[in-house]
N, C-alpha and C positions, 0 to 999 in steps of 0.2 A: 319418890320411891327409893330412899336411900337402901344402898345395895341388893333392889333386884337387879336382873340382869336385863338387858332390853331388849324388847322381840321385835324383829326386825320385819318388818312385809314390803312389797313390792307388786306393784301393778305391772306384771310381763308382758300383756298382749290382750286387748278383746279381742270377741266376734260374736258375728251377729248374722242371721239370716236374713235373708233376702225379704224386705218389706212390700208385701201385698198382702189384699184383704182376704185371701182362699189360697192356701197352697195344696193342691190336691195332687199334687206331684210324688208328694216325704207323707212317711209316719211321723208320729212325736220321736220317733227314737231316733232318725232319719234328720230333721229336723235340730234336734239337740248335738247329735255327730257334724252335722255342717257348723253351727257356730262351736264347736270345739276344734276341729280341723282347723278355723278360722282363725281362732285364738293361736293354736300352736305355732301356727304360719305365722304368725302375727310378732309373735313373741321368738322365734325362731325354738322352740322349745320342745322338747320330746315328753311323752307321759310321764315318765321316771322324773323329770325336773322337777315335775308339780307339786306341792304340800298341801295348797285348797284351794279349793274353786269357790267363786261368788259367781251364784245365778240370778239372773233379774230377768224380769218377762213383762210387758208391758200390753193391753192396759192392767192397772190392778182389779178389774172386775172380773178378771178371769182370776185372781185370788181364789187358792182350794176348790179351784173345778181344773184349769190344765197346770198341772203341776213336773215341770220338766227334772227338776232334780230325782225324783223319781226312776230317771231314764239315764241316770248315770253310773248305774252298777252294772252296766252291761260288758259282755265281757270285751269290747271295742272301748273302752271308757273303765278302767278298773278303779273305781273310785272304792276308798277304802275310809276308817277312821284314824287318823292319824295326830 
């Protein structure tokens, strides 16, 4: 790609919730705020640092039925388009 400019990304920090088959403990929203706390810790990072998030949820048969990106415009999470 002679003279684009190079976009630079970086892997900060995961997190992830706690692995069991029922958490009847957290909402989805609840839920998506612990592996984000998680990441931040992780990565030592504040919201303001962030430019984008990558969500993965596991297994994919939950594909388009629990969808946590969703859950990230909350005002705890101010996810934006940027």
């Amino acid at each position: 790609m002679a003279g684009a400019r190079a976009q630079l990304a970086a892997v900060l920090g995961t997190g992830q919730t706690k692995y069991v088959a029922k958490r009847q403990d957290v909402s989805m929203n609840g839920l998506v705020r612990e592996a984000i706390d998680r990441a931040l810790q992780d990565s030592g990072s504040m919201f303001d640092d962030i430019d984008a998030v990558v969500v993965g949820k596991a297994p994919d048969f939950f594909e388009g039925v629990m969808m946590p990106e969703l859950f990230m415009a909350m005002p705890w999470a101010p996810a934006t388009s940027r």
